[in-house]
N, C-alpha and C positions, 0 to 999 in steps of 0.2 A: 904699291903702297906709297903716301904720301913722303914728298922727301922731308917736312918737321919731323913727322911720326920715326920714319927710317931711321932720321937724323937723332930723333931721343934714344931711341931704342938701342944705339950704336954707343951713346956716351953712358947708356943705362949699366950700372957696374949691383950686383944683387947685396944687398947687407944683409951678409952672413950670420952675423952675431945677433940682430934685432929676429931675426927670420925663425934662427934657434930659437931666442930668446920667448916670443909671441908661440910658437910653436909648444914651448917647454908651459907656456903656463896656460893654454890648454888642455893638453894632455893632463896636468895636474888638478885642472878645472874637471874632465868627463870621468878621471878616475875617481875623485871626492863623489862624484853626482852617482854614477853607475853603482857605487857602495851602496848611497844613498839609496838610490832605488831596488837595490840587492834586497835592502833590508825594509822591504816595504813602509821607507819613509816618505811619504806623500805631502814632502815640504817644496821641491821645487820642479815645477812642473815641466815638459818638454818644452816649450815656447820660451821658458829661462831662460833653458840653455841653450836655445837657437841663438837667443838675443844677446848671450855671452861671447857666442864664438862669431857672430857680427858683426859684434863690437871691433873684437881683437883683429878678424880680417880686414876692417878700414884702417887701425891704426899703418899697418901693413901695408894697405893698400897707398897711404899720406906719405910715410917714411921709405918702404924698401920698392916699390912696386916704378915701374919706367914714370909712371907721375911725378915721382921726386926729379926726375931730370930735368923737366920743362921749368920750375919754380925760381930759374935764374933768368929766365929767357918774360916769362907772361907774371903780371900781377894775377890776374885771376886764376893762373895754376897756385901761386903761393897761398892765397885767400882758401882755395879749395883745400889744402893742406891745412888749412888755418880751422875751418870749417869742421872740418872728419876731428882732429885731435880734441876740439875745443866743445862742439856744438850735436856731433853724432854719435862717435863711440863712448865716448865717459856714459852718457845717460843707456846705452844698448847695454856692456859692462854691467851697469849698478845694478838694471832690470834682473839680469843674470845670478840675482843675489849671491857673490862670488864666496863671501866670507866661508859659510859654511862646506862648502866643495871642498874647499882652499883646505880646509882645516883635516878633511877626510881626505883628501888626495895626498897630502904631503909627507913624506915617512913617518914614522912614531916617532924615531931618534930625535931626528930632526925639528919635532915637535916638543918632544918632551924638555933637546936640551938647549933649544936656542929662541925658538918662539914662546913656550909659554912662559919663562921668564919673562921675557923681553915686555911681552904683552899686560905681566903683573908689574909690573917696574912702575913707580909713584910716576917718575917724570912722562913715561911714553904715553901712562893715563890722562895725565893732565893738558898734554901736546894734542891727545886726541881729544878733549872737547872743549880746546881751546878751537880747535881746527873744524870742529864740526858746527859750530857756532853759527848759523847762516848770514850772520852781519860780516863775520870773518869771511865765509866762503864769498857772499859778494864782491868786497874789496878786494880780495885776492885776484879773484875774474877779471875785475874791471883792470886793475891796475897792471895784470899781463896783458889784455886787451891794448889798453890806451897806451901803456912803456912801447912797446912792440911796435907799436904801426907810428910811434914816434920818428921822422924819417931820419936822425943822424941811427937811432938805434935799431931800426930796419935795413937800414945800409950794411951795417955793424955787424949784423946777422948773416945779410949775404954776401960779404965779402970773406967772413972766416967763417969756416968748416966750426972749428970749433962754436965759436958764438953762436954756429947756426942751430946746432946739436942743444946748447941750451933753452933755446928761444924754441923748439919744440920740447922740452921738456918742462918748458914753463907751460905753455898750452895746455900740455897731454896734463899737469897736475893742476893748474888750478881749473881745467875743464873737469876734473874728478868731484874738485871740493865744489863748484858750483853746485851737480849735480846732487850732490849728498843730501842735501837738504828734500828736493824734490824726491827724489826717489827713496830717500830713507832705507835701503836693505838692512836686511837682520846683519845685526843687532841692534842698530841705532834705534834711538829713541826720539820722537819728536822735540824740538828745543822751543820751536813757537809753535801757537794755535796753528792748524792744517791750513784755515783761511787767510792767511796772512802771507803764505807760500804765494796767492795769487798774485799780491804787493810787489812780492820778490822779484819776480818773474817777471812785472809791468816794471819797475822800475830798472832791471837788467835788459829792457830791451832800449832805454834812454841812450845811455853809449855807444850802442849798435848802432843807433837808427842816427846817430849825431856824427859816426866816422863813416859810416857808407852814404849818408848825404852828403858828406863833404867829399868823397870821394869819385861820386857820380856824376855832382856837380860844378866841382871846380875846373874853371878853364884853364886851369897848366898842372903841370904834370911836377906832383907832389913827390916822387921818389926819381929822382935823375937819373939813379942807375940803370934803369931800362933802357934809359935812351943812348946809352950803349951795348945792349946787347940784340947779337946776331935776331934780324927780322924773318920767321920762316909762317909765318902767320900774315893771315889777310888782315893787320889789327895793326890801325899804329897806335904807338905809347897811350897815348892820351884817351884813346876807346879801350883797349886793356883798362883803363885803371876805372874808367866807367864801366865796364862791364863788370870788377872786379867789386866796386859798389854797391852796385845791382843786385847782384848776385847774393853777397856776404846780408842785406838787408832780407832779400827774398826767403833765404835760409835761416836764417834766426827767427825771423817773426813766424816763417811755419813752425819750425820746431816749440817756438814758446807757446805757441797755441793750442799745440798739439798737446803741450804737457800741461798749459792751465785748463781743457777740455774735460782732459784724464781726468786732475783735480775737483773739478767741480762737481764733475756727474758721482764720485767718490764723495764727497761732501752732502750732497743731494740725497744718496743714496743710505750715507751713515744717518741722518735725520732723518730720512722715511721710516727705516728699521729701530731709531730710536723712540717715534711714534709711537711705531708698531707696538712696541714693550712697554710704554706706559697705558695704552689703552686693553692688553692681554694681561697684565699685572699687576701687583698693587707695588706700592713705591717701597717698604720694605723689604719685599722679596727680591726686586729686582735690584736695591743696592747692595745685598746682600751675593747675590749669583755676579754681580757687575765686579765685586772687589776680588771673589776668586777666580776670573778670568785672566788670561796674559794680555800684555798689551799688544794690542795690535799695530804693525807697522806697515807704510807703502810698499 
C-alpha cells in the first residue's frame, strides 16, 4: 500500500454520529418507500430510490469515509468534498423524491405530534417559499460557493474543526436549495416557467467557471496553508490547486449539462404531447380535462 494512502488511513478516525445519522435516514427513507410499495402505490419507482441511497452514500463518502483525512493535506481532495456535498448528492437526494417516504417511514407519534404541526405553522410556510424561490436558492449557492473559497475564510475552515463542520453544512444545504428548483420533487410546485430553469442553470455555471479559472490559472498559490502541510503526493501546491480548478470546472459543467439535457428533452417532450391534444381534441374539451388534472411536477 502506498505510504499517503497508509498514512490517511492511519489518521482516518470514522464519524460515528454522521455514519448513524445517514444510516438513520435511510432506513427511514426504505421503510416510507417499501409501505409505499406494500400498498401498490406506483409513485416512486425503483431507480428513486437507488438515486436516494446514492445520494446519502456520497454525503458519507465527503464527510465520514478516509477521503475526509486528505482535505488538509490536497486542495483537490477538499474541492472533491466540495463537489459530492454541493454539485452530486443534493440533486441524486431530490431525484429520490424523499418527502413522501419521509412522511410514511417516520412513526405516526412523531408525525402527528411534532411535524405536522410544525409543517402547518404560518412562519415554517412562509420560510418554505421564501426558500424555495429559485432567485433565492441561487444567491444562497453562489454566496456559499464564493464566501468559502474566499482564502481568509477557507483558511478559517481549515484550521478549526469547528468552522470546518459549518462550512460543510453550508454546502450540503445550500447544495439542496439549488437543486429544488431543478428537480422540483413532490410536492413543490414550479415558481418559474420550466424554460427559464435553463437560464438558471447557465447562469450558475458563471461563478464556477470564474473560480476554477482563477484557480487553474493563477501563478501563486491562492491558499498558503498548503504550503505547509506534510508533502506525500507527487503534486506540489501549486499543481494541487490547478488540478483542484480543473477538476471543480470539469464537474459542474457536466453535471449542469447533464441536467439542462434532462430539461430540454422534458420541455420538447411536454409540447409534442401538448400537440398531440390540440390536433385529437377540440379546445373546450381539452381545457376542460386540463383543469381536472394534478399538476405535474419534475
Amino acid at each position: 500500500m502506498p505510504p499517503h494512502i497508509q498514512n490517511a488511513l492511519e489518521n482516518w478516525s470514522p464519524a460515528v454520529p454522521l455514519a448513524l445519522t445517514l444510516l438513520l435516514a435511510a432506513i427511514v427513507y426504505l421503510r416510507g418507500w417499501l409501505y409505499l410499495r406494500s400498498r401498490s402505490v406506483n409513485f416512486i419507482p425503483s431507480w428513486r430510490a437507488a438515486s436516494f441511497l446514492i445520494g446519502v452514500f456520497l454525503i458519507w463518502v465527503a464527510l465520514g469515509s478516509p477521503l475526509a483525512a486528505l482535505d488538509e493535506e490536497l486542495l483537490t481532495v477538499h474541492m472533491i468534498q466540495h463537489l459530492l456535498l454541493m454539485t452530486l448528492a443534493p440533486p441524486l437526494i431530490l431525484g429520490g423524491a424523499p418527502v413522501m417516504p419521509f412522511l410514511h417511514g417516520l412513526p405516526l407519534r412523531f408525525m402527528q405530534s411534532v411535524l405536522s404541526p410544525l409543517l402547518r405553522w404560518a412562519p415554517a410556510q412562509w420560510l418554505g417559499r421564501i426558500l424555495s424561490q429559485p432567485a433565492v436558492c441561487w444567491l444562497a449557492a453562489t454566496a456559499a460557493l464564493v464566501g468559502w473559497h474566499i482564502p481568509a475564510a477557507f483558511t478559517l475552515a481549515l484550521q478549526s474543526e469547528a468552522w470546518h463542520v459549518v462550512e460543510h453544512a453550508c454546502f450540503l444545504g445550500s447544495g439542496f436549495l439549488f437543486w429544488w428548483p431543478v428537480v422540483q420533487p413532490w410536492p413543490s410546485v414550479p415558481r418559474w416557467p420550466q424554460w427559464s430553469i435553463l437560464v438558471y442553470l447557465f447562469l450558475a455555471t458563471l461563478p464556477c467557471d470564474i473560480l476554477s479559472a482563477f484557480l487553474a490559472f493563477c501563478d501563486r498559490v491562492v491558499y498558503p496553508v498548503y504550503l505547509s502541510t506534510p508533502k506525500h503526493f507527487a503534486l506540489s501546491t501549486l499543481e494541487d490547486q490547478q488540478c483542484a480548478g480543473t477538476l471543480m470546472w470539469t464537474c459542474v459543467t457536466i453535471a449542469y449539462l447533464v441536467a439542462a439535457a434532462i430539461l430540454t428533452t422534458r420541455l420538447l417532450s411536454a409540447r409534442s404531447t401538448q400537440g398531440n391534444e390540440l390536433l385529437q381534441s377540440d379546445l373546450p374539451t381539452l381545457a376542460a380535462r386540463r383543469g381536472s388534472q394534478r399538476v405535474e411536477v419534475i
